[in-house]
C-alpha positions, 0 to 999 in steps of 0.5 A: 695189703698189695706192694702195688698200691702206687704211692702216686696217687698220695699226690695226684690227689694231692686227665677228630674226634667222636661226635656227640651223634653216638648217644641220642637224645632218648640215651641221655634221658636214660643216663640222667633221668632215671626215676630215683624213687627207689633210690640206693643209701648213697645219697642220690637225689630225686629230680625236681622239675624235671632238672638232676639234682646230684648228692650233696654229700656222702653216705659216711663222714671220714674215717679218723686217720689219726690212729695210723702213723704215715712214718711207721711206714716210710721209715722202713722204705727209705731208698726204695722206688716209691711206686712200691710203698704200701699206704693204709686205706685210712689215708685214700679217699673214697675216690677212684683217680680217674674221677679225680681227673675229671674234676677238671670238669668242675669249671666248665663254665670257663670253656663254654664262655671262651668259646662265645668270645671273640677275641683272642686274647679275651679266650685265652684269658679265659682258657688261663683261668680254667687252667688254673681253676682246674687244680682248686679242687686240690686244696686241703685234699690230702687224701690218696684217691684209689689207684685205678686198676688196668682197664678201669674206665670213668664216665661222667655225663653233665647236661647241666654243664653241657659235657660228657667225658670218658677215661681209661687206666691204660697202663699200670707200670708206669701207671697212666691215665688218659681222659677225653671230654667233649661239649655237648653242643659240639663246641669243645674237645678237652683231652690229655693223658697224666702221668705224675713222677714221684720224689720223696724229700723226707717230710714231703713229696712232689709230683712232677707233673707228666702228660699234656693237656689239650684243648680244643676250641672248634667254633674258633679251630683253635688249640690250647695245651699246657701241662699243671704245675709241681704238686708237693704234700708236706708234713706227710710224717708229723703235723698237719698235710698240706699241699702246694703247687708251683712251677710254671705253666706254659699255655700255647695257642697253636693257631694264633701263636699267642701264649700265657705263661703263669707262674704258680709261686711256692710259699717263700720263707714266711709263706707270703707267695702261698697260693700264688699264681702271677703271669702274663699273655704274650702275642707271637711278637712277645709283646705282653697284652694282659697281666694274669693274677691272683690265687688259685685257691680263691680267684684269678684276675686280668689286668693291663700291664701297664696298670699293673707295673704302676701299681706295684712300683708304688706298692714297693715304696709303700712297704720295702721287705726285710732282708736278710732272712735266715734259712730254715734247718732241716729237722724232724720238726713239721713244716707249718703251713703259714697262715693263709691271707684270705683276699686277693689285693685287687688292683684298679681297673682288673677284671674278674677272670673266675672266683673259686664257690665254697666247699659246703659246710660239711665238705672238712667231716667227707674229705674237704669234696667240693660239690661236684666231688660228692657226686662222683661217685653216686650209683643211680637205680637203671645205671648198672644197665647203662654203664661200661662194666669197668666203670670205677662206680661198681668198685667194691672198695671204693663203695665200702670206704664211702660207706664208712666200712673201712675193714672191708673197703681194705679186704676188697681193695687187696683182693682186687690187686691181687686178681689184677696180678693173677690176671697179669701173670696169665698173660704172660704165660700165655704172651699176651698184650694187654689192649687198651679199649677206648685210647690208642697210644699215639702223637698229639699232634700240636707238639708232637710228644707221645699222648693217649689219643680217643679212639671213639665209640665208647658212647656207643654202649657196646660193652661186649669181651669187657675185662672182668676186673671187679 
């Protein structure tokens, strides 16, 4: 297999502006609705009543990784950039990133309902949440989705959940992925560009989180940005992966000056904080309003701070922690992941901001997928006439490894790098610029750091001079 197989993504897995007037009413009959009466083996679903119903699982459970040994691997690449690691395909999942990405989407739900709020704080509580849910697909997701191939593109479009997104791989060294989302109803726009740096700690790696996240409420001309926290997967050499996010992030209200700045806590010496996510909502003055709690594998809830000072003042009389805990060696030994308490302690009088829907019951046999990632990736009858050419549904590695056909997702996954090589080769011969489709690279213009911005017009289906990457 290629040395190009970006170990980030081993991580990652641990992103004015075109209207919705660029994809007709008889367009989104066509990309939804088609009659899957003659559906393909990939678990598509016949509509009911007129409403899509999207795949609940894969066509193939998962495929043991219990036959290769990650440190077999590594071992022989200590020192060594880790952009450069070959990873065995048995350790991806059927999953490009780019459609990782838009499991952003999953909670969209979150948006829709702060857009109807009045309030400000009571949207950026809500905005906080989304943030926050965003990343809950990451739980026990520890296979590496497929690195993207330059010029690949994603599309999802969700009536029932009022969105439609696109996404571009725009760079490859350093590889970069740019995502715009936008409401349905003209309501929203949610867009960023990701860019995770890597570090290797021996049993772990983190992900320092790179790129800016921005959303933009337009009933309300107001804009949120924030980037997601540190992502680690440890044991990623001997025992059980597991994955935990912590680190600070900073969500700025641009128009109003407010801000959330939520702290997502690393598990501690006995894993007490493990899942953790506490903070709190400031106006521009740094008075703090709300009180932000809760876990970010299971719910998030919103409470005053003054209830909240008295609640854990009694609550540390109540139960005063031990002291002088000893360090941990390092050694070769695995890293346990300590026991998960289930419940969040609810304190009096705290709202319900969002509460995490369960996995189906065969989500842990096809790669811990949520709901909305089984669908992902299912490929309709008529969609090849509608979707961009470079969209990570015709992938034939992808497609192979969803079908349990492990051998040959390897075989094409390798061939594809190596076309993408000869691709980028001939353009240096010739010196030519690699030009990006849908995204031009730009300034966001809320904090004035160097983002991908949409270009529009890809709902536009002119598909002409599209990359042959497949």
């Amino acid at each position: 297999m290629s040395n190009e197989d970006e170990f980030y993504d081993a991580v990652t897995g641990l992103d004015s502006d075109e209207s919705c007037e660029g994809l007709s009413e008889a367009s989104f009959k066509d990309a939804r609705g088609f009659d899957c009466s003659t559906q393909k083996n990939n678990g598509s679903v016949p509509q009911e009543n007129g409403i899509k119903k999207h795949r609940t699982s894969l066509p193939a459970p998962m495929y043991s990784r219990n036959t290769v040994s990650i440190w077999s691997i590594l071992k022989k690449c200590i020192g060594l950039e880790l952009s450069k690691i070959t990873m065995p395909i048995v350790f991806n999942e059927p999953l490009s990133f780019l459609q990782r990405i838009s499991e952003y989407m999953e909670h969209t739900y979150l948006i829709n309902k702060a857009c109807s709020l009045s309030n400000s704080i009571e949207r950026m509580q809500t905005v906080a949440a989304f943030a926050v849910s965003a990343v809950a697909s990451q739980w026990d997701r520890t296979g590496k989705p497929f690195n993207p191939l330059l010029g690949e593109t994603f599309e999802l479009i969700r009536e029932d959940q009022g969105f439609r997104l696109v996404s571009e791989q725009v760079s490859h060294h350093p590889p970069i992925s740019a995502f715009h989302a936008e409401s349905l109803s003209g309501d929203f726009v949610f867009h960023g560009s990701i860019y995770p740096k890597l570090k290797y700690w021996g049993k772990s790696v983190e992900a320092e989180p790179k790129g800016t996240i921005t959303l933009e409420l337009l009933k309300h001309n107001e804009v949120y940005t924030w980037t997601n926290p540190y992502c680690c997967v440890h044991n990623i050499i001997l025992g059980k992966l597991w994955i935990e996010q912590y680190g600070l992030v900073e969500i700025v209200n641009h128009s109003t000056g407010e801000k959330c700045v939520l702290n997502f806590k690393p598990c501690g010496m006995f894993g007490k904080e493990l899942h953790k996510v506490e903070g709190y909502i400031q106006d521009k003055s740094k008075k703090k309003l709300r009180v932000i709690y809760g876990k970010w594998t299971e719910c998030m809830w919103s409470v005053d701070p003054q209830r909240y000072e008295a609640y854990k003042k009694s609550d540390k009389k109540g139960d005063k922690s031990k002291k002088n805990e000893f360090e941990k060696a390092e050694n070769d030994e695995a890293d346990d992941m300590p026991e998960v308490q289930e419940t969040v302690t609810v304190i009096p009088g705290s709202d319900l901001l969002w509460r995490i829907e369960s996995r189906p019951a065969h989500s842990a046999k096809m790669y811990n997928f949520t709901n909305f990632a089984m669908a992902l990736n299912e490929l309709e009858p008529g969609m090849e006439a509608i979707l961009a050419p470079t969209d990570c549904r015709f992938r034939p590695d992808i497609r192979a490894m969803e079908n349990g056909h492990i051998d040959e997702a390897s075989k094409e996954k390798e061939r594809l790098e190596e076309k993408q090589r000869a691709a980028r080769k001939d353009r240096a011969k010739n010196e030519e610029e690699w030009s990006t489709r849908w995204f031009q690279m730009g300034t966001n213009p809320y904090t004035g750091s160097q983002d991908w911005i949409y270009s529009g017009g890809y709902f536009n289906r002119n598909y002409q001079n599209m990359p042959d990457i497949y």
